[in-house]
N, C-alpha and C positions, 0 to 999 in steps of 0.2 A: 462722242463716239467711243471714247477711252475705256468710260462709264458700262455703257453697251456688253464694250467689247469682254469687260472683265469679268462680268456677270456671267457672259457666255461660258464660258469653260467653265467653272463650276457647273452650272447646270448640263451641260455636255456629260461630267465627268460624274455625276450625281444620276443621271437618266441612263447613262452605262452600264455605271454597277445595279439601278436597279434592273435595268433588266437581264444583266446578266446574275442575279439574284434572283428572281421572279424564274426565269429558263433552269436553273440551278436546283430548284425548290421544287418543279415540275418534273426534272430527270429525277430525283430524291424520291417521289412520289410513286411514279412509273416503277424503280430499282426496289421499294417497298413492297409494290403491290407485287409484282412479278413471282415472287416465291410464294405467293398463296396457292395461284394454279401450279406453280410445279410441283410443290408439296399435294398436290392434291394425284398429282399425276404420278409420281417416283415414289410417293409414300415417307416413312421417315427413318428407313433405311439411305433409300436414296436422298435426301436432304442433308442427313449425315454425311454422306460421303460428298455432296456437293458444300456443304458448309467445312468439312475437312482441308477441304483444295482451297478455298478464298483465302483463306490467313497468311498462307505463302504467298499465295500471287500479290494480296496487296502490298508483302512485305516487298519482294521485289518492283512491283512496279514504284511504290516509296523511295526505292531507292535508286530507282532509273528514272523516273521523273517527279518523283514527290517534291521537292520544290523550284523546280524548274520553270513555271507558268511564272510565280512571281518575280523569279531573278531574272528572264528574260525578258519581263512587260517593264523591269526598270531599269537595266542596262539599255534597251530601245528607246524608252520612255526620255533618258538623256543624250541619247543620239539625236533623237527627235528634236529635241528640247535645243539646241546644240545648231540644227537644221543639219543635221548629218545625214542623211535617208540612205545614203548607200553603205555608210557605218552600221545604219541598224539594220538592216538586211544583211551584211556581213556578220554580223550577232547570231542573225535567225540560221546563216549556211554553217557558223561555227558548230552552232549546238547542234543541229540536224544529223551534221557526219560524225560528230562524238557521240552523243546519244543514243543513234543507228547502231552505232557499234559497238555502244554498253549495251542498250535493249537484246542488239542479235546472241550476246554471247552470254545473259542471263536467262533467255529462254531457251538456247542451246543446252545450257546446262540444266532446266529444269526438265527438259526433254528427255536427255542420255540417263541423269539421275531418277527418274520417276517411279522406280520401282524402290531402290534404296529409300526414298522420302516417304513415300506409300507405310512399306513397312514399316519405320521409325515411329509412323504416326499410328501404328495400332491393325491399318486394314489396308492387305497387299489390292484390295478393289479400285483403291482411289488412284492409282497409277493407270490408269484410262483417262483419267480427267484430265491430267497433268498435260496427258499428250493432247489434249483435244483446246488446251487454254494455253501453252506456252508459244502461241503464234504473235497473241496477241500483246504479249510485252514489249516486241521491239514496234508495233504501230503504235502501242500508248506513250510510248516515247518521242514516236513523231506528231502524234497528236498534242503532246504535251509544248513542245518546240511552236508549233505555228497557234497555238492559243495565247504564247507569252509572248509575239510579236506582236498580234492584233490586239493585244490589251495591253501593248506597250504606246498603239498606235490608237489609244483610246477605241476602237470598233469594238466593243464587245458581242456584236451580233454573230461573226464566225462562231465565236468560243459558243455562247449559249446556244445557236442552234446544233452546232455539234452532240451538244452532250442530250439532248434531246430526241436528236437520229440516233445516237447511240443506244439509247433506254428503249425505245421504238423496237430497232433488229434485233438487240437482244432479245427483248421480249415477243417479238413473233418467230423469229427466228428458233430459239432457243427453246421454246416451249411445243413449235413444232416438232422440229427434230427428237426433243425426250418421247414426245407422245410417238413419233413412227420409231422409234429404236427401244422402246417402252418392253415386246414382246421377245426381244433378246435376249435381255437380262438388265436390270437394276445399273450395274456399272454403265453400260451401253446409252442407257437413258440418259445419264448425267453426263456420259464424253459427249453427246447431241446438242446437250443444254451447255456446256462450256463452246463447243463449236459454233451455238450460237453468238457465245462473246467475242470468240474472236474475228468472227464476220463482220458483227458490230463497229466492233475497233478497226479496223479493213476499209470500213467504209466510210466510216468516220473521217479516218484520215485522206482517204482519197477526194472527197469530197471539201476538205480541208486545203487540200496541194489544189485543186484545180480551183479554188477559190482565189490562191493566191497569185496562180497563174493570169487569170481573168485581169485581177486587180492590179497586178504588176503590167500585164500588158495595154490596160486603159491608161493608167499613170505617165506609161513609155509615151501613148499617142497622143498624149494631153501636150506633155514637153513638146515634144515636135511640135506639135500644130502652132504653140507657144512662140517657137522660132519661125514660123512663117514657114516651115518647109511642108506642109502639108501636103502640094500638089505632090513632089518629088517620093512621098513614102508610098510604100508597097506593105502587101501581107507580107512578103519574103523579108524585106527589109526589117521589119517589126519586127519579126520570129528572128534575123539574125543578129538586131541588136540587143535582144533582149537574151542570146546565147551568148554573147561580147559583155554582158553587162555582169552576168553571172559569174563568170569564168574572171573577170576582172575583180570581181569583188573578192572573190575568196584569194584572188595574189595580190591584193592591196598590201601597203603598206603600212599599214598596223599587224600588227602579227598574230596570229591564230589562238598562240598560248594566252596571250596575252588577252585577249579575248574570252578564251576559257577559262581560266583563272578569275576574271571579273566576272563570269558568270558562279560560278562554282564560289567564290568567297558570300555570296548571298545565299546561293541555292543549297550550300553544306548546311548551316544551323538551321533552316528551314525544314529542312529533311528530317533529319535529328529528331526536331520536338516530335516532326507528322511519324516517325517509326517508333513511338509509343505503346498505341495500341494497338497498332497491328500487329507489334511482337509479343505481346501480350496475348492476344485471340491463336496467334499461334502456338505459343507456346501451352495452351489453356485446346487446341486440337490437339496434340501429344499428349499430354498429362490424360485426358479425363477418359479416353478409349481404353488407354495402358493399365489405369488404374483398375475402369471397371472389367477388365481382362483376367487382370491377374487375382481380384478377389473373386474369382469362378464365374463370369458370368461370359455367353457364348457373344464373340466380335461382331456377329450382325446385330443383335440385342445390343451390345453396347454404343453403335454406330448409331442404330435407330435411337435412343436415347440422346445421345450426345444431336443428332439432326433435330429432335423433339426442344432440345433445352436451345438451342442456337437457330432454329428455324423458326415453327410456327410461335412459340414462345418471344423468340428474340425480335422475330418480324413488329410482335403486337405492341411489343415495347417500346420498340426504337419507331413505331408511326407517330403517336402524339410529340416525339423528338422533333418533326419535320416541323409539326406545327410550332413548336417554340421556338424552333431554328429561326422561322421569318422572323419572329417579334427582337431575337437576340443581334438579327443582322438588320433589324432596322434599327436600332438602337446605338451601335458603331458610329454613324455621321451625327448623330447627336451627339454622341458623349464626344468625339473629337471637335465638335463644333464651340461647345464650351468649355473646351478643356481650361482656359485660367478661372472661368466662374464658379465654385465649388458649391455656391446655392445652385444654381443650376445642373450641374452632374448630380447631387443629391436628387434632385427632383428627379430626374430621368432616371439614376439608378434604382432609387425608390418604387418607380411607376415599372420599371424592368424586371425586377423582382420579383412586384406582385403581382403581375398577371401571369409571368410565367410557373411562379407556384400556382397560380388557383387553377391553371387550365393542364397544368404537372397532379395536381390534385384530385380536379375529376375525372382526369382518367386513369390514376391510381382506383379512384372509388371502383370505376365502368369493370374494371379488369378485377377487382375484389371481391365483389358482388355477384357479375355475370358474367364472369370466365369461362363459365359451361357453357352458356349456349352463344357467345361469341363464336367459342372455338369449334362447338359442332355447327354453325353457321357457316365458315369460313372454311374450313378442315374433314368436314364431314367424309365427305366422300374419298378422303385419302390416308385417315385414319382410324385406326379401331377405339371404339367405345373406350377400351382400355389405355390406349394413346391418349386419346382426349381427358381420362378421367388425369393422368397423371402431368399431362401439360398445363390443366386447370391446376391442379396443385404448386406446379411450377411459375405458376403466371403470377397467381396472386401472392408466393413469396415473395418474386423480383417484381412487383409492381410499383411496391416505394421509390425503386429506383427511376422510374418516370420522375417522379418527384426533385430527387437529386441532379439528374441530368437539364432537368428543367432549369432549374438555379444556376448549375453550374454553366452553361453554356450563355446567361447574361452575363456570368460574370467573368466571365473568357474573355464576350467583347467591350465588358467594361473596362478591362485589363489592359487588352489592345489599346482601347480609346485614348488611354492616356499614358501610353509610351512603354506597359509592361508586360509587350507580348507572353515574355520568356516566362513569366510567374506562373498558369498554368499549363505550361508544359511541363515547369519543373512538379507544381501539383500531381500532374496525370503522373507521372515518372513513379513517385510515392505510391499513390493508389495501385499502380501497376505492380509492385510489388508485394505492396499487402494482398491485393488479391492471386498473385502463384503463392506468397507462401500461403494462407487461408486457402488455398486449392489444395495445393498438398495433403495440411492437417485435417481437409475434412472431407473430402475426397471418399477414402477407407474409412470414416466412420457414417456417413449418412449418403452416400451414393453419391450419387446427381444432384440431388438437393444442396450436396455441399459447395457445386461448382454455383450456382444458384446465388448461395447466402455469401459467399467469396463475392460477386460479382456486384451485390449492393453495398456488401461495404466498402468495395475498391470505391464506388461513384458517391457515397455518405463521406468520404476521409476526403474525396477530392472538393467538394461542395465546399467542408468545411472548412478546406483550406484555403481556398478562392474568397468566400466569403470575408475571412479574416486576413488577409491580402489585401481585399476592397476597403475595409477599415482602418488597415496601415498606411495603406498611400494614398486616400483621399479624406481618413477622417471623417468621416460624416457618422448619424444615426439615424437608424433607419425606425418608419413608424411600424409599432411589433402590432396594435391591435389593427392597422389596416391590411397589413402584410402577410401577418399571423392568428390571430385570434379572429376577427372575423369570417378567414376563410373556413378555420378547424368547426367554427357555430356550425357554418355551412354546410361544410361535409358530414359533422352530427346527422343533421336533418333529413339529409341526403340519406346518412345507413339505415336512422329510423324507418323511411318511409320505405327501400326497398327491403328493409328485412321484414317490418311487420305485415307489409299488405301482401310481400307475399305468400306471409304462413296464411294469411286471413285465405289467399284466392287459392292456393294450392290444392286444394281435398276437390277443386271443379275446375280447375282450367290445366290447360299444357304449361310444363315451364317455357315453353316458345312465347305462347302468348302472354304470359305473364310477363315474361320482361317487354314484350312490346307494349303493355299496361303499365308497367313500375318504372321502367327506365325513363321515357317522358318526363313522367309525372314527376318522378326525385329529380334530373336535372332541372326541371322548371323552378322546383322549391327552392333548387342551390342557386341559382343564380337571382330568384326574387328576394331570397336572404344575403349574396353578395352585395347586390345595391341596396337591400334596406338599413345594412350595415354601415353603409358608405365604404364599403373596401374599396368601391372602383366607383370614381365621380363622373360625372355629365364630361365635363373639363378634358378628365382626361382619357376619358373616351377620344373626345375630338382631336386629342395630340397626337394618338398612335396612330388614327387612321388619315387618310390621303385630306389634305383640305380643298383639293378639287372636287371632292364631294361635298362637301357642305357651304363651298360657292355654287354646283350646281341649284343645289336646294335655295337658296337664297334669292338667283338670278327666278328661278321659280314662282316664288311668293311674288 
């Protein structure tokens, strides 16, 4: 039974995060796709100005709950552990009413301030937004609070379906409101589509409090019935000992500070690393308006721009991210799993590398190649021919950085895996600065373009430093011609075929349908030259994917 027993909890705590990984991946997805219809709607004035506002908000909500979920899932986590349950529910009321009280009074101030911040950043427009999103800071605060209990409490099902309701309002919500406030004006459209977020977050969390309600009052009738008192309880009685229960938790005898301080000693360096790049994106919304202002160019023109370079551009970039994101967070319980085995972390760091370059790679190619008619695919109807011509321009210089962010984000959780969280943070930190000052210097010499080429080599300087991190603390070598040279044969193959066939088809077909012609047909060649290479084996195909599937097949035969 011991045997049994002990196996259970890993798998408990293994089928947790993945699903709250899998739900994670799907909000990620949902929050990607979202700005293509808005962009399509607000145009890239208005993505401007909605992409102006996110870099504050995320700064502040970083620092009203940015690492909160973790320091409270393991302060609970040892309450639990402990058998304290009314301990770790005091945890959950500590942080509720501190957090409540940092979130109200940082949206307060982004409220009162909104016009001041507006201006600072270039365009007095964006101060509609400000007020139309600073609701939601003090609910992501209480969202963040009852996420870090139930995933203290191993249920990761609250947290993940939250953030999935979330992505959901938002994006009905949100995309409603910009379309019916669309004919007011530009600003009006965007304060609709932030009102969408903070309805989102609203509901989020409500739906979050009366989960816990539910659950705390099942628990309450569980114990009773346990004591035999079952005939004697009442609804009344339930609902009053469940107000006796609360009201005693928070004047227990453990002390409040005490309490917050244990939270707050995990949740401060946690924060820290995560206010990276968000103060970076902010700081990178002030600079590049200010700039292209003051070298004579007119604020809505600089806005649309800056929405063109952080919008539809940014969107296209950061999607093949989502996809390398799963392969990099599946890869975390492996590399922790063998962390004394160093043949083994080789193996998996090796095998995390190279997929997520090759699939960093063709979509470097996809966006190099057919950035045109992606973007008028996608953007059409919300941008001018001339928008489009200069976001394709845009795309394909920051497309390497797919590349980079690919990399670098195995080797984030290869870092984790083995005990050195803090290495790229300190990475991102470096990159974070090479790219304000490279914003600066180039900025006034090549426009937008300069914010652009700032932004690949922030994510090339962080890769390389991760990388060579990965080599200092685990020592290993990694194979170059399965990892490296194989995939670049591929990608060859891959430009031949869509550059020549389609000078060959051009003089008679559409570029529409040409790349529904080339694009196929070059992916198919890169991946029948990835395997004929051997970059990616039978083997370890089978390693990355579920092995409930290829017992399926099996029990089959």
């Amino acid at each position: 039974m011991e045997t049994s027993n002990n196996t259970s909890i890993p798998n408990k705590v293994l089928k947790g995060a993945g699903i709250l990984a899998v739900c994670a991946l799907v909000a990620k997805v949902i929050g990607v796709l979202y700005r293509i219809p808005l962009t399509n709607i607000v145009g890239s004035e208005g993505i401007g100005l909605y992409q102006m506002i996110f870099p504050l908000y995320v700064v502040l909500l970083t620092i009203s709950s940015g690492g909160l979920p973790v320091a409270i899932s393991r302060v609970v986590a040892s309450r639990i552990a402990k058998g304290d349950s009314r301990g770790a529910k005091k945890v959950l009321v500590v942080a509720l009413i501190s957090l409540s009280i940092i979130g109200a009074i940082l949206g307060t101030l982004l409220f009162v301030f909104r016009n001041q911040i507006a201006t600072l950043q270039g365009n007095p427009n964006a101060a509609l937004g400000y007020a139309g999103i600073a609701p939601s800071i003090l609910f992501v605060a209480i969202i963040a609070c009852f996420r870090g209990y139930y995933q203290g409490k191993q249920n990761m099902l609250p947290s993940a379906l939250s953030q999935i309701i979330e992505q959901v309002i938002k994006l009905s919500a949100g995309l409603f409101l910009a379309y019916l406030l669309m004919p007011r004006g530009v600003e009006y459209a965007i304060f609709g589509a932030l009102i969408g977020v903070s309805i989102s977050e609203i509901f989020a969390a409500v739906v979050l409090f009366l989960q816990f309600l539910v659950t705390s009052k099942r628990q309450k009738t569980k114990s009773l019935i346990k004591a035999n008192q079952q005939a004697a309880v009442t609804k009344s009685e339930i609902s009053q000992e469940n107000f006796l229960t609360a009201k005693s938790i928070f004047l227990s005898k453990e002390k409040n500070t005490s309490v917050l301080k244990e939270i707050c000693l995990i949740a401060i360096p946690v924060t820290l690393g995560s206010l990276v790049l968000p103060l970076t994106q902010l700081i990178d919304s002030v600079l590049v308006i200010n700039f292209l202002t003051r070298n004579g160019m007119e604020t809505v023109q600089a806005t649309g721009l800056f929405g063109i370079l952080t919008g539809p551009v940014g969107t296209l970039i950061n999607m093949p991210a989502v996809i390398t994101l799963s392969f990099a967070i599946a890869l975390l319980p492996k590399i922790s799993q063998c962390f004394i085995n160093k043949e083994c972390i080789a193996k998996f760091v090796g095998q995390g590398i190279k997929f997520n370059f090759i699939l960093g790679l063709l979509a470097t190619l996809f966006f190099s190649f057919y950035s045109r008619p992606i973007l008028s695919l996608l953007y059409g109807s919300g941008l001018t021919q001339e928008e489009i011509s200069l976001a394709s321009k845009l795309l394909i210089l920051g497309s390497v950085s797919v590349v980079y962010v690919s990399i670098l984000q195995v080797a984030t959780s290869v870092l984790q895996g083995v005990g050195k969280a803090h290495r790229p943070a300190i990475n991102l930190l470096f990159g974070a600065v090479l790219k304000v000052g490279l914003t600066i210097l180039l900025l006034p010499q090549f426009g937008i373009f300069g914010a652009m080429i700032a932004t690949a080599a922030c994510f090339s300087l962080v890769c390389l430093l991760d990388i060579i991190a990965i080599k200092k603390y685990i020592k290993i070598s990694l194979p170059i011609k399965e990892i490296l040279i194989a995939p670049l044969i591929a990608g060859v193959a891959f430009s031949l075929v869509a550059v020549g066939l389609s000078l060959i088809l051009r003089p008679f077909l559409t570029t529409m349908i040409i790349t529904l012609i080339t694009l196929p047909l070059a992916t198919i060649i890169f991946i029948v030259l990835i395997i004929a290479l051997k970059s990616i084996k039978k083997e370890e195909l089978k390693s990355m994917l579920p092995k409930r599937l290829f017992r399926r097949k099996q029990q089959q035969k």
